[in-house]
C-alpha positions in Angstrom: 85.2 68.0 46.3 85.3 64.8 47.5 87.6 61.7 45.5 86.6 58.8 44.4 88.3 55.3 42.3 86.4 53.5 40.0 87.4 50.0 39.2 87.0 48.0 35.5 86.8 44.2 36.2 88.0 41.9 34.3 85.8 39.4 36.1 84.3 39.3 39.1 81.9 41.8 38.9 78.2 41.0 37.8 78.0 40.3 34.0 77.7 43.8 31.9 74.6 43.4 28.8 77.3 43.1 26.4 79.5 40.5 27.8 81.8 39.6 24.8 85.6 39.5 26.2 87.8 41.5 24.2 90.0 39.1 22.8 86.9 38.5 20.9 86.7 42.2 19.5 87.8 43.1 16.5 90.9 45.3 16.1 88.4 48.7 15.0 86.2 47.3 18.7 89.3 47.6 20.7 90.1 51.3 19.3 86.4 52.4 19.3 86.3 51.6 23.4 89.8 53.0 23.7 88.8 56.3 22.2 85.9 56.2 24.1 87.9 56.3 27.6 90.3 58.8 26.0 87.1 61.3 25.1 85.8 61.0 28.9 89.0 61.3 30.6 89.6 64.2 28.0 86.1 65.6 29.2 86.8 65.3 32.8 89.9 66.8 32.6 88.2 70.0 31.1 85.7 70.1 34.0 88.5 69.6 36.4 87.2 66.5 37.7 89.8 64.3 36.3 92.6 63.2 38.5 94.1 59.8 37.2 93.7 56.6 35.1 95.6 53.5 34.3 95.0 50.0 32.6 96.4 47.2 34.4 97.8 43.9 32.6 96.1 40.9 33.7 99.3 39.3 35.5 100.0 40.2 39.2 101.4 38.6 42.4 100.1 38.4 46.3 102.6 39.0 48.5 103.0 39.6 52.6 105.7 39.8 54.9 106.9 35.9 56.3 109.0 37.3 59.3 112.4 39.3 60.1 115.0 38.2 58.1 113.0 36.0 55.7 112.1 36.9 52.1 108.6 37.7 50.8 106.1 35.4 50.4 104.6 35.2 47.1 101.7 33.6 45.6 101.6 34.5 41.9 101.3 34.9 39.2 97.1 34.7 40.1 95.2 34.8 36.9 92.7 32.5 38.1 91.4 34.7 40.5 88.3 35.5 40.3 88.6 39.5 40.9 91.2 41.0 38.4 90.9 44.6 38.3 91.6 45.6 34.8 92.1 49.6 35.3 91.1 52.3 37.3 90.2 56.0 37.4 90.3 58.7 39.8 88.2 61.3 39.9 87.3 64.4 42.0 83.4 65.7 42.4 81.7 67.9 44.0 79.2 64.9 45.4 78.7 61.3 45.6 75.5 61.5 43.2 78.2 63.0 40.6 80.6 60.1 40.7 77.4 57.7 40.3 76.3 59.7 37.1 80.3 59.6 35.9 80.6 55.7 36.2 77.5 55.0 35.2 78.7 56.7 32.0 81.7 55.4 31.7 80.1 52.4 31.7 78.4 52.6 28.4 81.8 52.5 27.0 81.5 50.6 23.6 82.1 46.6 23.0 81.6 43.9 20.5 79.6 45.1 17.2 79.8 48.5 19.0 77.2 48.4 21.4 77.6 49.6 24.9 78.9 47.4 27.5 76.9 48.3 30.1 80.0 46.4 32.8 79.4 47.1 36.1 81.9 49.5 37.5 83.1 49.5 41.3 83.0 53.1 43.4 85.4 53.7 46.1 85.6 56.8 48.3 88.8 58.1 48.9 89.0 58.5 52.9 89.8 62.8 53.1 93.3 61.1 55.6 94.0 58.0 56.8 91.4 56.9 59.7 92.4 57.5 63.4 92.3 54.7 65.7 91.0 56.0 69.3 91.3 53.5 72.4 
């Protein structure tokens, strides 16, 4: 079984069909797409190829190392950026064709007026151990 991430934009990604932000969904949208997730995560879990999911909240900071001795540098918090990832699940398949099907399922998730989104969902393999550098 081989893992795999797949990323929810908030932006960045190409348009989805049913590009309404939800700030613009009504209360019953928001729990209608929520329940949505929960029933696929709940049916991954019962095929075992559920491994992990999270929202994210739309605030967040860069930061890298400036040096011994100095403090962090920060450059946040970057809502304008154009990439905000707005959650993630992990899961587990036994083939890349497999994780395609998944997201392009999870995609269909439902949005304004209740019709699918249709977003664009990002797949990442998991690398099986960190890579090995040969000289």
């Amino acid at each position: 079984m081989a893992k795999y991430l797949l990323l929810k934009h908030y932006r960045g990604a190409p348009a989805p069909i049913n590009d309404v932000p939800m700030d613009q969904w009504s209360q019953d949208e928001i729990s209608a797409h929520i329940k949505y997730m929960n029933d696929f995560a709940d049916k991954l879990r019962g095929t075992g190829e559920f491994v992990d999911e999270r929202a994210l909240a739309q605030e967040g900071t860069w930061v890298r190392y400036d040096g011994e001795g100095r403090p962090p540098v920060t450059d946040g918090p970057f809502a304008e950026t154009k990439d905000l990832i707005a959650g993630w699940m992990i899961i587990d398949t036994d083939s890349y064709e497999r994780a395609l099907e998944l997201a392009a399922e999870l995609s269909a998730a439902p949005g304004k007026d209740g019709k699918p989104i249709h977003e664009w969902l990002e797949i990442r393999p998991f690398y099986g151990h960190a890579p090995t550098i040969t000289e």
